[in-house]
C-alpha positions as CSV (number, residue, x, y, z in Angstrom):
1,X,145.9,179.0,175.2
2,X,143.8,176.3,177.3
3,X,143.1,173.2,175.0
4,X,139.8,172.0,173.9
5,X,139.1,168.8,176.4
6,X,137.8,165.7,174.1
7,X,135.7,162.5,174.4
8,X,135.3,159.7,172.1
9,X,133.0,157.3,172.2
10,X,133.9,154.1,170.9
11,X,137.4,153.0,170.5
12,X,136.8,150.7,167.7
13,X,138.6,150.6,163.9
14,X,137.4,154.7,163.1
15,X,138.0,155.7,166.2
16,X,142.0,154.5,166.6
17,X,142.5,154.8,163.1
18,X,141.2,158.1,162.1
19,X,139.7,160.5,165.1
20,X,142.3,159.7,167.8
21,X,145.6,159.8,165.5
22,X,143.7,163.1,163.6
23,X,143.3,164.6,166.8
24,X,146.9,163.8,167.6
25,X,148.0,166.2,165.2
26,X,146.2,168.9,166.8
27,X,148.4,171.0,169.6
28,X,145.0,172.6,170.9
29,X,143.2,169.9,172.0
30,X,143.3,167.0,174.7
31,X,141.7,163.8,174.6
32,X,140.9,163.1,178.1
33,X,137.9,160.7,178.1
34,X,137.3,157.7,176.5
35,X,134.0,155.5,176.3
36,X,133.4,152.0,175.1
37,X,131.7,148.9,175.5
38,X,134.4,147.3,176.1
39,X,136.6,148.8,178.5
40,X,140.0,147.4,177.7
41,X,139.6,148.8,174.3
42,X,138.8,152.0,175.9
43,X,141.7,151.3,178.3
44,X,143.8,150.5,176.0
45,X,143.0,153.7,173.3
46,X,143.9,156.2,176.1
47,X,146.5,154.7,177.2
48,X,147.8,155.4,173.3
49,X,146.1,158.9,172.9
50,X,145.2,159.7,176.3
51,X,146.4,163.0,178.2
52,X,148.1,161.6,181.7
53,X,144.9,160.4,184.1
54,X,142.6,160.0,181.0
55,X,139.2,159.1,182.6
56,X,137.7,155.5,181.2
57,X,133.8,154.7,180.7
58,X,131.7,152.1,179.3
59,X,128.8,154.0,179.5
60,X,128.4,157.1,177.3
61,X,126.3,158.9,179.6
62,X,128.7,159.0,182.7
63,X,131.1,160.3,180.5
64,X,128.5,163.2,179.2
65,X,128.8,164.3,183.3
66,X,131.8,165.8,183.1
67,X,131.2,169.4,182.4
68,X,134.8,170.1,181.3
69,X,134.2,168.2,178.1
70,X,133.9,170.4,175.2
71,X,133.5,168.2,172.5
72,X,132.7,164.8,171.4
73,X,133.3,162.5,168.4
74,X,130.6,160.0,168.3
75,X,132.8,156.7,166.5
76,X,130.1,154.1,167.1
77,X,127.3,151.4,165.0
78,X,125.1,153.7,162.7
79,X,122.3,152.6,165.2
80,X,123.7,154.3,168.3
81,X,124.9,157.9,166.5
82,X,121.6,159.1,167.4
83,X,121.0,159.0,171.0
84,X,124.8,159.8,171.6
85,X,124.5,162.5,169.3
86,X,121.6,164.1,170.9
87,X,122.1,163.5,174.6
88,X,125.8,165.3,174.0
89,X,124.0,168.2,172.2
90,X,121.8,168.7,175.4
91,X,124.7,167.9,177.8
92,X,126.3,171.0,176.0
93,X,129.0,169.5,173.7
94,X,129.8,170.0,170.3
95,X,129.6,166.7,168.4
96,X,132.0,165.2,165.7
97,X,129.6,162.1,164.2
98,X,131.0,159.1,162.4
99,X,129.2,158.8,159.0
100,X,126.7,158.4,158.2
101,X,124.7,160.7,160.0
102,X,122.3,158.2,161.3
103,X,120.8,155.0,160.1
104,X,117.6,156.5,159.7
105,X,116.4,159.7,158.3
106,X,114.3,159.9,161.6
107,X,117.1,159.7,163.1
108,X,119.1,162.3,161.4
109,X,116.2,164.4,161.7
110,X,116.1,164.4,165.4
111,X,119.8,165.0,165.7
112,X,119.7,168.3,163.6
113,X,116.7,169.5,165.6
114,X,119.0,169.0,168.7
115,X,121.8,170.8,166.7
116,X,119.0,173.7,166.7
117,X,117.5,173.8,170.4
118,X,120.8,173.5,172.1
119,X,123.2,175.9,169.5
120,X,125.4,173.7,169.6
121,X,127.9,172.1,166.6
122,X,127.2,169.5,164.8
123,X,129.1,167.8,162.1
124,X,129.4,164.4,160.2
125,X,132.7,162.5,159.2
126,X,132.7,163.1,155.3
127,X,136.6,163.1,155.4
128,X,136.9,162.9,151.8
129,X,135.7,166.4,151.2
130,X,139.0,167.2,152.5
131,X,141.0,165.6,149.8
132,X,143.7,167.5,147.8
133,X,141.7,166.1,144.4
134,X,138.2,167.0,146.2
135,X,139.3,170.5,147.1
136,X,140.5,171.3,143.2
137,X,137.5,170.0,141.7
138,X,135.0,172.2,144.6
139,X,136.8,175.5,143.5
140,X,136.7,174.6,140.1
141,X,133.0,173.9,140.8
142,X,132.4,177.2,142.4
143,X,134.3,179.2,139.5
144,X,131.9,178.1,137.0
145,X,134.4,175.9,135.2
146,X,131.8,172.8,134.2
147,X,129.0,175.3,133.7
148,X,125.7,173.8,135.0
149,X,126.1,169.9,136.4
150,X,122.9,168.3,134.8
151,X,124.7,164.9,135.0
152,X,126.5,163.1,137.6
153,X,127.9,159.6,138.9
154,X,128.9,158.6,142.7
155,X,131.3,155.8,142.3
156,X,131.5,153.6,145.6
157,X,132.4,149.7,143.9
158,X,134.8,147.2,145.2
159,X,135.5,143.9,144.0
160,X,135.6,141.5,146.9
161,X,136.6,144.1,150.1
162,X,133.6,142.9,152.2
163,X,134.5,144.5,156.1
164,X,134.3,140.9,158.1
165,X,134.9,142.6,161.8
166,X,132.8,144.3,163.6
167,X,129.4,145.1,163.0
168,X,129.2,145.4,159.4
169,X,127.1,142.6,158.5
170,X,124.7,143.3,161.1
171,X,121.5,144.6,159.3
172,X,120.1,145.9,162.7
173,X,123.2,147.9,163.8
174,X,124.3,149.6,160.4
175,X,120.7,149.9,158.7
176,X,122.6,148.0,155.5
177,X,125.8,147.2,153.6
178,X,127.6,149.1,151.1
179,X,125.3,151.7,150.1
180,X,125.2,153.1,154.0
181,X,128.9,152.6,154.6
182,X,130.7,153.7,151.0
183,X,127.8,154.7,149.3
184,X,127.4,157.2,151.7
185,X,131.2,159.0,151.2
186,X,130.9,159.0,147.5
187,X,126.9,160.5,147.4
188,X,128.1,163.0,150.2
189,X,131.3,164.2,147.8
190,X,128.8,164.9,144.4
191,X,126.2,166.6,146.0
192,X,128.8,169.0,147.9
193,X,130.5,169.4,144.4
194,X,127.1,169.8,142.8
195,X,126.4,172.4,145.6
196,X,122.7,170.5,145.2
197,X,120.5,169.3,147.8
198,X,117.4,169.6,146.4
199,X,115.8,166.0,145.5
200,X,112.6,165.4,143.3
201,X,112.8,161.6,143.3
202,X,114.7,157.9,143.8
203,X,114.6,154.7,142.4
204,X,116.5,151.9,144.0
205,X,118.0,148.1,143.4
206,X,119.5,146.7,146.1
207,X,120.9,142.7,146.2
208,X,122.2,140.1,148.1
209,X,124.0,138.1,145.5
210,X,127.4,136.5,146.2
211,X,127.0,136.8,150.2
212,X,126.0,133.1,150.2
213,X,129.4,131.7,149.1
214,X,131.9,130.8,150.3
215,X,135.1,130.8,148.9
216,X,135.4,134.2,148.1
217,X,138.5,136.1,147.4
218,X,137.5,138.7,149.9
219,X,140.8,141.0,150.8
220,X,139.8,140.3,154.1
221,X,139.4,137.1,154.3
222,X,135.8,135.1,153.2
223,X,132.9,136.3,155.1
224,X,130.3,133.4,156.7
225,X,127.3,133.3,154.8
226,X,125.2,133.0,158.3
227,X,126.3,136.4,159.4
228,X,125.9,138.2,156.2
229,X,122.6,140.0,157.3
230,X,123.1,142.8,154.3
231,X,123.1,143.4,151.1
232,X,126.9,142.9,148.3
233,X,125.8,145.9,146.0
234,X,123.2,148.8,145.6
235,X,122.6,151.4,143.0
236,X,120.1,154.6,142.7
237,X,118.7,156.6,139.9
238,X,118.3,160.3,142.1
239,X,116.8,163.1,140.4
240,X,117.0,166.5,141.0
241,X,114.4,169.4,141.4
242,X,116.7,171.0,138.8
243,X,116.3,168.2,136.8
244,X,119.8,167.0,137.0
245,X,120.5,163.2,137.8
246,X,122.4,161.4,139.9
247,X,123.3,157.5,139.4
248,X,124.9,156.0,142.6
249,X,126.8,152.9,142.4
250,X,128.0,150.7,145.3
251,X,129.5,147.3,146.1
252,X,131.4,145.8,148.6
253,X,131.2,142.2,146.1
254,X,130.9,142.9,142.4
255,X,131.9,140.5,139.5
256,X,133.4,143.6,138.2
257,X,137.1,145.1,137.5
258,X,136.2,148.8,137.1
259,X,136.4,149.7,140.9
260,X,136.6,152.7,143.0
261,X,135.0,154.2,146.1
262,X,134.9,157.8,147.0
263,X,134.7,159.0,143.7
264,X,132.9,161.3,141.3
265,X,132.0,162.0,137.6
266,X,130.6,165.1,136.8
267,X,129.0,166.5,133.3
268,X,128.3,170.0,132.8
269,X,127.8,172.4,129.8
270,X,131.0,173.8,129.8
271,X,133.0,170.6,130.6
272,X,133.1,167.5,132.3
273,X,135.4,166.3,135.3
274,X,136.2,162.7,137.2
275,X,138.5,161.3,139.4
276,X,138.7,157.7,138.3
277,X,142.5,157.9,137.4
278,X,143.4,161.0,139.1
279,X,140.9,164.3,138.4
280,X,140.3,164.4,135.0
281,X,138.7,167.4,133.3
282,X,137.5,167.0,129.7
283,X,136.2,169.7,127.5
284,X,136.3,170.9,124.1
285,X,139.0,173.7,123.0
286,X,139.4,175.6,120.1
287,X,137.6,173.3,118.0
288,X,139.2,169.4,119.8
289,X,138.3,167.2,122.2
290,X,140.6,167.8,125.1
291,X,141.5,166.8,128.8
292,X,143.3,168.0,131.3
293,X,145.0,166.9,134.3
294,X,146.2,168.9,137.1
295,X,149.2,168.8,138.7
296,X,148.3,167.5,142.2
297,X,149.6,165.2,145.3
298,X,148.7,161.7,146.2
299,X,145.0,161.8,144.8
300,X,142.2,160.3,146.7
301,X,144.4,158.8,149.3
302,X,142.3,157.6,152.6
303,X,143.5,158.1,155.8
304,X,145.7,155.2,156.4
305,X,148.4,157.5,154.3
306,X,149.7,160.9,153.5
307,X,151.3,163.3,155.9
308,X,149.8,166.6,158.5
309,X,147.6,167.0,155.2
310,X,145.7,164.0,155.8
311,X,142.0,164.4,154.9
312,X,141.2,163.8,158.6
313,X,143.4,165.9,160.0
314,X,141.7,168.7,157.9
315,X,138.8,167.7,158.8
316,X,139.3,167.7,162.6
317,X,141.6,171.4,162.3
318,X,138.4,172.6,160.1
319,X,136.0,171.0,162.8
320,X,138.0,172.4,165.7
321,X,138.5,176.0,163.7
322,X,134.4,176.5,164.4
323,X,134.6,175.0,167.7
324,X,137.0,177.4,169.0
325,X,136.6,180.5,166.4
326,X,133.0,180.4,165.4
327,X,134.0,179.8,161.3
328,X,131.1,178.3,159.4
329,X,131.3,174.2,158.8
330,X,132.4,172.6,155.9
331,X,129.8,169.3,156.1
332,X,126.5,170.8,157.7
333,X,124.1,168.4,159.3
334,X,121.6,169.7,157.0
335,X,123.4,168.4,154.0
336,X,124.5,165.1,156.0
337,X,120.4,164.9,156.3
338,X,120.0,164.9,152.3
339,X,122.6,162.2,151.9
340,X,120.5,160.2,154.9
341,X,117.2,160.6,153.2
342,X,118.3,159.3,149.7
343,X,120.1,156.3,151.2
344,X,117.1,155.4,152.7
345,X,115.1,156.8,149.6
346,X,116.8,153.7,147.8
347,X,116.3,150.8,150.2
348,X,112.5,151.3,150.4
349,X,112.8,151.9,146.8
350,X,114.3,148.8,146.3
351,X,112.3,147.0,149.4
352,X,108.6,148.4,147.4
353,X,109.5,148.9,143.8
354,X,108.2,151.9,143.9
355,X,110.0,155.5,142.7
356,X,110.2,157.3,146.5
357,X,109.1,161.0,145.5
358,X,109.9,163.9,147.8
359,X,108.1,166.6,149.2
């Protein structure tokens, strides 16, 4: 069988820590191109990941020329994933996009009419669909198990974990903080479970209120006040055209000890289900207040652990799996869209004051 032929462009932290060693795994594809800025780290990446006489770029577009390409994961600043996005789309590749989708909904917008006109794939990097906790809860979801989901939180709060590398703090490169970099994975993972995509309206706070100290505590190391260009925490009020609400919750600096990212609550009529020590159901039978806890692996692990079942690795096999077999997507653009369009619901929310209602 002749592999699937692979670019990436950027070699940064998600691109050498979760597409390239993901893609590893795979025995049907071959990285053979490798794009960044900065060409030793794009020397050095394929070097590590590389097939034998891996081609290196530092411009995306030379790297869109070669027609043996099938593929490309798109590993770069929010700001860029457009334009990459597209101009692979139109250069006839299927595209693997960091998340978020974008860091505008314009943005994300144009990249799903692209998706459209050309026919070919696109997809967004919500790994933590692909969770052995995530993939329970989705089926239990789909049987009907928590009846009708009228009531749901997206947990995304650290402590002090503020990302100090990198681009993170740039305001112009990442559209924002928290809410667009964790707040993102945790809104993705309730409205997939929700199965609901439909909004009526957002509200927003956003602040910037510990990013002017200094001695911090941070877990890596304390940030410079002059460089944080972003907000330390965010939180929405979403609601549904159903009527069902969302509140989403995000920090990378909270004076707070009940912490988690990547996580959801969910209330329904028939029961109730969260994953803030492990999934949780909770429900009433015969007459008590129960829970319920299923036997699973290593929940909510990232992808700096586990083994071949490593939410990225599902993720690339599943993303692959419609590349090379025509199966249907797990994270549509459309649905990466929604996500885009509430996390920018919330910062003009929070930018105006005003509640952001949708058409």
């Amino acid at each position: 069988m002749e592999k699937v032929k692979v670019g990436i462009v950027g070699c940064g932290g998600i691109g050498t820590q979760k597409h390239l060693p993901a893609l590893s795994a795979l025995d049907y594809v071959e990285v053979v191109a490798f794009c960044d800025l900065v060409e030793e780290r794009a020397k050095k990446a394929a070097k590590e990941f590389g097939v034998e006489g891996a081609k290196v770029y530092t411009d995306y577009k030379d790297l869109l020329k070669d027609s043996e390409i099938q593929t490309i994961h798109v590993c770069t600043p929010n700001k860029s994933h457009k334009d990459i996005s597209i101009d692979a789309l139109h250069a006839n590749k299927h595209v693997l996009c960091e998340k978020p989708m974008a860091k505008t909904a314009a943005d994300a917008k144009a990249m799903l009419q692209a998706a459209k006109e050309t026919g070919n794939l696109l997809s967004v990097g919500y790994q933590n669909r692909y969770r052995e906790d995530s993939r329970y809860l989705k089926k239990a979801c789909q049987r009907g198990d928590l009846g009708e989901i009228y009531f749901a939180k997206a947990h995304a709060v650290r402590r002090r974990a503020v990302p100090t590398w990198g681009v993170f703090l740039n305001e112009e490169e990442q559209g924002g903080g928290p809410l667009i970099d964790i707040g993102t994975h945790a809104l993705d993972l309730t409205l997939w479970l929700m199965d609901n995509y439909k909004v009526k309206s957002v509200k927003g706070s956003v602040y910037k209120k510990l990013g002017d100290q200094t001695e911090t505590g941070n877990a890596f190391g304390d940030w410079d006040p002059e460089e944080f260009k972003v907000e330390d925490s965010a939180f929405g009020f979403i609601t549904m055209e159903n009527g069902a609400t969302i509140i989403l919750e995000s920090s990378w600096a909270l004076n707070t000890l009940d912490v988690g990212e990547a996580k959801t609550t969910l209330c329904g009529t028939k029961a109730g289900a969260d994953m803030r020590d492990g999934l949780r159901f909770n429900m009433a039978d015969l007459g008590k207040l129960a829970e319920k806890k299923p036997a699973l692996g290593a929940d909510g692990v990232d992808f700096y652990e586990g083994g071949d079942d490593k939410p990225e690795v599902i993720e690339a096999k599943t993303f692959y799996d419609a590349v090379m077999n025509g199966s249907e997507l797990v994270v549509k653009p459309e649905q990466a869209l929604v996500v885009t369009e509430i996390l920018e619901a919330i910062y003009e929310s929070a930018r105006t004051g005003k509640t952001i209602e949708f058409e």
